[in-house]
N, C-alpha and C positions, 0 to 999 in steps of 0.2 A: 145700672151701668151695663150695656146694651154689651159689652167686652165679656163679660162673664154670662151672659143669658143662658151659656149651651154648654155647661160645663158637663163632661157625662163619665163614668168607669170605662179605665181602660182594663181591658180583658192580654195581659204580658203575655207573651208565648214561654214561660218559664212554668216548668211543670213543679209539682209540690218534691221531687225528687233533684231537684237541680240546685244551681247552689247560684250562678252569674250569669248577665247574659252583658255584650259589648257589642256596641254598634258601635260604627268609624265611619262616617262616610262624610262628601261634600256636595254640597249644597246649592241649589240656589236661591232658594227662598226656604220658609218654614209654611207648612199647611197641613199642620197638626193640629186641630181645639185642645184649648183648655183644658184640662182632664186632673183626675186622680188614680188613684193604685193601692194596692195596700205595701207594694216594695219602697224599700228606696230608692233614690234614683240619686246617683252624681253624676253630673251635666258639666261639660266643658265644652265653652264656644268659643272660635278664632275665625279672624275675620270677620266681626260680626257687628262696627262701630251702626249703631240706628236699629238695632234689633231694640225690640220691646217685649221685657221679661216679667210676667205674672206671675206671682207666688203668694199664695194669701190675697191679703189686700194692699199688699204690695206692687204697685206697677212705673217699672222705670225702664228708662231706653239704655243700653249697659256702649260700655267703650270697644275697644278694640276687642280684650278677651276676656273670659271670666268663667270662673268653677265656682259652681251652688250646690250645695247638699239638701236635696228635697226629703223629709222624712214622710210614713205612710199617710196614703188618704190625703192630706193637702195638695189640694188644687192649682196646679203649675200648666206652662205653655210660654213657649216662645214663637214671637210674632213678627214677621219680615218687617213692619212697617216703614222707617227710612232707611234702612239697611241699603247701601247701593253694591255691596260685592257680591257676584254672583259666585265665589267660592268661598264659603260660608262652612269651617270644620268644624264639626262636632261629633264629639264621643261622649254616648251615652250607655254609663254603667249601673245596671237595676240587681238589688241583692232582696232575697226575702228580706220579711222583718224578723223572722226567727230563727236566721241563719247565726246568731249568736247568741245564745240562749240564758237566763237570769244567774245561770250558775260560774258562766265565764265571764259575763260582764261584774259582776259582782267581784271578780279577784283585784285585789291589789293592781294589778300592772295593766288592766280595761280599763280602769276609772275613768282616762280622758277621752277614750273613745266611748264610750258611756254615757261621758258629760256632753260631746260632742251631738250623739245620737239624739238626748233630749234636748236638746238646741234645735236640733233637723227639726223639729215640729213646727219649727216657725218658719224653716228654713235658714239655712246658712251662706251666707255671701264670702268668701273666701277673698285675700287681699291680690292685688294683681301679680305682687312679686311670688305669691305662693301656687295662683294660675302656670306662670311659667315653670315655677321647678316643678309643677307636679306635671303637665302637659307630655313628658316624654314616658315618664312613670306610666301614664296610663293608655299611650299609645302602644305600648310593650304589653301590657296584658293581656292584649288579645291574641299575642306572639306564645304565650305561656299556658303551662297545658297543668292541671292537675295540684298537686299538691305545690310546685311551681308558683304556681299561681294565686293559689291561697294564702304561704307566708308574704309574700308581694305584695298582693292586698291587705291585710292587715299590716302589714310594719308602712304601708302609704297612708291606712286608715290613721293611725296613730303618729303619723309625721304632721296630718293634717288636721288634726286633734290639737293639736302643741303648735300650730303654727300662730302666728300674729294676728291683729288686727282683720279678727273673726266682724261679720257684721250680722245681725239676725234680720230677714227682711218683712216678713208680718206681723204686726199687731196682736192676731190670734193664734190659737191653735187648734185642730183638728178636732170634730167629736170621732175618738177611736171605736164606736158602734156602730159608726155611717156602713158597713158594708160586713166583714167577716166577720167580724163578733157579733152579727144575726145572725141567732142558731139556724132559723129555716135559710135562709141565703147562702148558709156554710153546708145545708144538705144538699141545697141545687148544685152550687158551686163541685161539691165532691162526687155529685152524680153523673153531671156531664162530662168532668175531666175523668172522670173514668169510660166516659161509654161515645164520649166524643167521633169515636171512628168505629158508629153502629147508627140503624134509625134510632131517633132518640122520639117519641111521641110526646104531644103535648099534656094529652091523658096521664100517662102514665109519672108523667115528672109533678104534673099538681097533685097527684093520687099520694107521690111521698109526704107532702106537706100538709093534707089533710083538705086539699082544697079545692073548688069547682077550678074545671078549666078557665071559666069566665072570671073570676074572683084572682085566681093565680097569675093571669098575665097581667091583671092590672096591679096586683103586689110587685111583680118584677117590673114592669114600668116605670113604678112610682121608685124602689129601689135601685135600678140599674141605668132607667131612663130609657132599656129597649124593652119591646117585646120577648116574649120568649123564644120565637123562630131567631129574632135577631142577635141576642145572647148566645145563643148556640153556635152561630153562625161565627161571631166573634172571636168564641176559643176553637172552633175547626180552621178557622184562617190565621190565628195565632201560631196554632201547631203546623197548621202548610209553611208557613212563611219559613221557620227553623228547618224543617222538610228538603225544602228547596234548596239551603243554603249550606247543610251539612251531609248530605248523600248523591249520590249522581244517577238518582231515581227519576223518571220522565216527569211531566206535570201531571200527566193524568193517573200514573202513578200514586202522587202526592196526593190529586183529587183523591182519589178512590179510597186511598187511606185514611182518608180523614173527612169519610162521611161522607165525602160528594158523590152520589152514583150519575152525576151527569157533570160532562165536563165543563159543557155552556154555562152551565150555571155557576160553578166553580169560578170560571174565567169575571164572570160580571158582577159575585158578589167579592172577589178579590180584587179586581178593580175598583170595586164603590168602597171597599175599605180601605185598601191601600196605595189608592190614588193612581196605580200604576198596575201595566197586566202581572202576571204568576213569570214570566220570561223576562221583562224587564229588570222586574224585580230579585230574579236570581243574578243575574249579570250585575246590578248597581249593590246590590249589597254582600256580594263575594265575601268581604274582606270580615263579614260578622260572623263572630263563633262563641258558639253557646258554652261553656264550662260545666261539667257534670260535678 
């Protein structure tokens, strides 16, 4: 199925210290691949009757609007295909997976968001009347700062838990070792997010995992689907992007802080990723703010 050939890790700008991140914007098409994550992800789309939404082995064209609860590592993407409105809204909400941990889920009064969670593994299709009441719910959290924001979301988690005519949309579920739960992947992983805005050598990141350079990039290949230069590349434009949208620091600014010592280069490998220049992109995505 030529629709999934190129499914690859997405690398979130949500640091291991952060708790939300919410994007708001509108659209005119989607040109996102297929991808996974180890977050979750709750997705709401308006305006959107002819979109074609992949989750799993799940592939349907959805109606006018619709909220999905994608849980980690399963592989999701939505795709313009006969979609004819070019104001296409979607708000996309990504939580760790370990943002609620076995000791609170485990009380009495988590259960259904619990229940809820191990459902996301297949994915969760939400019913349309529950799209709508929850649609204004989570345009407001981006309005909300802090602990705000946190009772909000879980008492929305939990409305959406207990809501009705829940549907699951894939067949299978996830192997939860595709990605963090590799010990060596989880030492690249914490070595770059820490040293991300420094030269990071290619030597010196196979030297942690015991491995030739040549042998190392082809583990992260075969793992991530990039190279190592490209992986790198992926969490310094992750962190630019937050950068740009949350401080009123210049772009080269932002370059320099996050690894780029040249600005060209910045511009063109932030372009190849995010389809749009480092200016564009602070201007279209204003309205996104990251939650600590």
């Amino acid at each position: 199925m030529n629709l999934l050939k190129n499914i690859h890790r997405e690398i979130t700008p949500l640091s291991p210290e952060d708790s939300f991140l919410v994007f708001d914007r509108v659209k005119k098409e989607f040109d996102f691949p297929v991808h996974f994550h180890p977050e979750y992800e709750l997705n709401f789309i308006g305006n959107g009757k002819g979109v074609r939404r992949i989750v799993g082995d799940s592939i349907e064209d959805i109606e006018e609007l619709e909220l999905v609860l994608v849980g980690p590592n399963l592989h999701h993407g939505w795709q313009t295909h006969n979609c004819k409105s070019k104001n296409i809204h979607e708000i996309t909400l990504q939580f760790h997976e370990d943002l609620f941990n076995e000791g609170l889920l485990n009380k009495k009064i988590m259960k259904s968001i619990k229940d809820m969670f191990h459902r996301s593994a297949h994915g969760v299709l939400f019913s349309k009347k529950t799209a709508l009441e929850a649609h204004d719910r989570i345009k407001q959290l981006s309005k909300l700062d802090g602990m705000d924001y946190f009772l909000e979301f879980i008492s929305m988690l939990h409305d959406l838990a207990n809501s009705r005519n829940q549907r699951l949309l894939s067949t299978y579920t996830t192997n939860r070792d595709s990605f963090d739960n590799s010990d060596k992947i989880k030492v690249i992983y914490e070595f770059v997010q820490e040293h991300y805005d420094q030269k990071i050598m290619l030597a010196d990141a196979s030297e942690l995992i015991n491995m030739s350079p040549v042998s190392f990039n082809r583990f992260m290949k075969k793992r991530t689907g990039k190279t190592f230069v490209d992986y790198v590349n992926d969490v310094r434009i992750g962190f630019a992007a937050i950068k740009l949208i949350e401080n009123d620091a210049s772009i080269s600014e932002v370059a320099f802080n996050c690894g780029f010592n040249n600005i060209a280069n910045f511009n063109r490998v932030f372009k190849k990723l995010k389809n749009t220049t480092p200016s564009q992109y602070k201007k279209e995505f204003s309205g996104i703010k990251r939650i600590l």
